[in-house]
PAZAPA-4460 file (N, C-alpha, C; in steps of 0.05 Angstrom, whole numbers, plus 32768, in hexadecimal, padded with zeros to 4 digits):
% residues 72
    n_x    n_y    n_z   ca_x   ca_y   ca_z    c_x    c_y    c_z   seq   type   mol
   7D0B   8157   81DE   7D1C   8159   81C6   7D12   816F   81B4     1      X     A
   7D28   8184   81AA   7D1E   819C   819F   7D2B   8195   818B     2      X     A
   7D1C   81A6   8176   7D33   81AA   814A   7D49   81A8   814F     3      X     A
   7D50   81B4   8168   7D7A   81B5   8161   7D79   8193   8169     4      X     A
   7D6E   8187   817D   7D7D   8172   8180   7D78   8157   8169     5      X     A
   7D58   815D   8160   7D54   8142   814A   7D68   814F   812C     6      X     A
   7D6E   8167   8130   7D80   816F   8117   7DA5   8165   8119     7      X     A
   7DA7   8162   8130   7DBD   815B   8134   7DC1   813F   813A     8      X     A
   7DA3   8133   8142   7DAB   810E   8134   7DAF   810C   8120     9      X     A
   7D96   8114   810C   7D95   8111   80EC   7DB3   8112   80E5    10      X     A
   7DBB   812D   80EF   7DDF   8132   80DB   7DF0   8118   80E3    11      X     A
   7DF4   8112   8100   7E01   80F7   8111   7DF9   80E9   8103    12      X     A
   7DE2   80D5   80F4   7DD2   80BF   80ED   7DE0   80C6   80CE    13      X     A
   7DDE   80D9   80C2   7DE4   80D5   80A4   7E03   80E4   80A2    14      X     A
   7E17   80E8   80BC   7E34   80E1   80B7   7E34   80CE   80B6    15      X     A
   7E2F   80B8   80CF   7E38   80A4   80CA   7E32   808C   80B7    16      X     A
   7E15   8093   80AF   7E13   8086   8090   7E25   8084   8078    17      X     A
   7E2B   80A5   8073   7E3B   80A8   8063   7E5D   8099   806E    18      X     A
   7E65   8093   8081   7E7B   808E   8088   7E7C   8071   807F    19      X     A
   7E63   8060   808A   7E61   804B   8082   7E65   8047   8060    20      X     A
   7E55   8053   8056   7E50   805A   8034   7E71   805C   8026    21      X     A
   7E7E   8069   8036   7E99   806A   8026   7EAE   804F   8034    22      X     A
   7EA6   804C   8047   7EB8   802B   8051   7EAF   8016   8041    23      X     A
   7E91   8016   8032   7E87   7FFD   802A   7E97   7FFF   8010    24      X     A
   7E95   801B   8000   7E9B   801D   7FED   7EC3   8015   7FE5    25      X     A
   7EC7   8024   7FFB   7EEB   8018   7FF1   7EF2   7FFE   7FFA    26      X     A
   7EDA   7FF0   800D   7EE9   7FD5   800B   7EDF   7FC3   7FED    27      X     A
   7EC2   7FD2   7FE3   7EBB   7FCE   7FCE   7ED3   7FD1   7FB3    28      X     A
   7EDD   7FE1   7FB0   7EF3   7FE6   7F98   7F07   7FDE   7FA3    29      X     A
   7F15   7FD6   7FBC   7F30   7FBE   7FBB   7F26   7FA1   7FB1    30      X     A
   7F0D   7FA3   7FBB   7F0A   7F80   7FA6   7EF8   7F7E   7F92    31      X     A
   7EFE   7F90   7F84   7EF8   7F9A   7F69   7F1A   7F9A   7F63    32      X     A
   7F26   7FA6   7F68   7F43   7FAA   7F64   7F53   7F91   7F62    33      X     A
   7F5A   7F7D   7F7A   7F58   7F65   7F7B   7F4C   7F4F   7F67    34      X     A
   7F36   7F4B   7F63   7F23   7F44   7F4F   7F34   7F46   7F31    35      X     A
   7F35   7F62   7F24   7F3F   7F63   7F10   7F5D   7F63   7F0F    36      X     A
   7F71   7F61   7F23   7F8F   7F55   7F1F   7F8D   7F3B   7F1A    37      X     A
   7F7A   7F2F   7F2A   7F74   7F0B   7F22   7F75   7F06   7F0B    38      X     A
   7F5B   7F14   7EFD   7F50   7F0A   7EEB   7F62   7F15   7ED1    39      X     A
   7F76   7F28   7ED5   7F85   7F36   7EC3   7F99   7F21   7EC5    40      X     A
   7FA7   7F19   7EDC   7FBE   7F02   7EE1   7FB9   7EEC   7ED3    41      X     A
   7F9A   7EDA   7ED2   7F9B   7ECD   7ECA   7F9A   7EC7   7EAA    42      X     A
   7F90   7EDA   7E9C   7F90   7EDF   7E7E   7FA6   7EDE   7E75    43      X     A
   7FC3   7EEF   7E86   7FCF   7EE8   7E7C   7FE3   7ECF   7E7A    44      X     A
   7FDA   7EC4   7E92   7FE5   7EAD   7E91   7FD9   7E96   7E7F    45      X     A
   7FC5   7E95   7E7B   7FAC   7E8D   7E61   7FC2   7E90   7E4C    46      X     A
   7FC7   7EA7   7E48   7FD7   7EB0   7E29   7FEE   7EA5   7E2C    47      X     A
   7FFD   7EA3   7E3E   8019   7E9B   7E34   8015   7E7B   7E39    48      X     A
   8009   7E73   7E43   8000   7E4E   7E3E   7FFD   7E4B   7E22    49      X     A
   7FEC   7E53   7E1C   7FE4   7E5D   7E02   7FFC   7E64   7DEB    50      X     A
   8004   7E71   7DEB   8024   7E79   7DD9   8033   7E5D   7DE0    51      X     A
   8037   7E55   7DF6   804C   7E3B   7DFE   803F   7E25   7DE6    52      X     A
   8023   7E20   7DF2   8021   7E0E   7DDD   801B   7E11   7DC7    53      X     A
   8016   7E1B   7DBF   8014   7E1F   7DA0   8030   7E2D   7D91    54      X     A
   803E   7E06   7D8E   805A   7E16   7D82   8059   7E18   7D64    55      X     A
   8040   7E1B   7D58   8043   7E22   7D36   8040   7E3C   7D30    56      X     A
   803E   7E48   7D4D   804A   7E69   7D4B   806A   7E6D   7D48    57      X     A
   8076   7E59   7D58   8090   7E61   7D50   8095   7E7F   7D69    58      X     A
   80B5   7E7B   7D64   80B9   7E90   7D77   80B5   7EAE   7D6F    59      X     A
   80BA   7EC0   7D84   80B3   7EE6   7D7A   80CB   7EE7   7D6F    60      X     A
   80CC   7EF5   7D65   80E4   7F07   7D4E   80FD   7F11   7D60    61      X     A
   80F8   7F15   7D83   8102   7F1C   7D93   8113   7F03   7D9F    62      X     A
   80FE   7EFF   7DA3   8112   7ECD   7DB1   811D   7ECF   7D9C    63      X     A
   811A   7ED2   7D7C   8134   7ECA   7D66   8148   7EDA   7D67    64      X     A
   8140   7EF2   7D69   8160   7EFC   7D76   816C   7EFA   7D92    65      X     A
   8166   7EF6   7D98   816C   7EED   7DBB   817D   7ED1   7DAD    66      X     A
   8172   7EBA   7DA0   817F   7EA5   7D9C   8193   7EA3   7D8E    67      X     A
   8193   7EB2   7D77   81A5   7EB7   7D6A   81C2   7EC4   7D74    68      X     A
   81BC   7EDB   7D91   81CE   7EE7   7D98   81DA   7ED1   7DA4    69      X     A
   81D0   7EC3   7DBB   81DA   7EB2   7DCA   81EB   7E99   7DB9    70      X     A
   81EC   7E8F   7DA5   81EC   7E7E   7D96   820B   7E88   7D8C    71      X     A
   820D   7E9F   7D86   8229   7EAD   7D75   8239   7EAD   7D89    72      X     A
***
C-alpha cells in the first residue's frame, strides 16, 4: 500500500462520512419540522378551546357582523 492508495481511502472514508452527516442531518430537521407543526397545531387548538369557553369575552366584532348580516 503506497500514499496514493491510503490517500484515496482517507477521501472514500470521509465521503462517506460526510454523506452519512447530511442523511442524519435532514432526517434530523423533518422531525424538527414535524415536531413544531404539532406543537404549533396544538396551541392553537389550546386557544380556540380557550375563546369557546370563556364566553365573558363575548363575540369578535367580526361574528357581530356576520350575525347581524345574517339576521337582516
Amino acid at each position: 500500500m503506497n500514499a496514493n492508495d491510503v490517500a484515496s481511502e482517507g477521501l472514500r472514508l470521509i465521503s462517506r462520512l460526510a454523506d452519512e452527516a447530511s442523511s442524519v442531518a435532514m432526517v434530523a430537521g423533518y422531525v424538527a419540522l414535524g415536531a413544531a407543526v404539532l406543537v404549533g397545531r396544538s396551541l392553537l387548538d389550546v386557544a380556540g378551546e380557550t375563546r369557546r369557553r370563556l364566553s365573558s369575552l363575548g363575540p369578535r366584532p367580526r361574528e357581530q357582523e356576520t350575525r347581524r348580516h345574517g339576521a337582516a
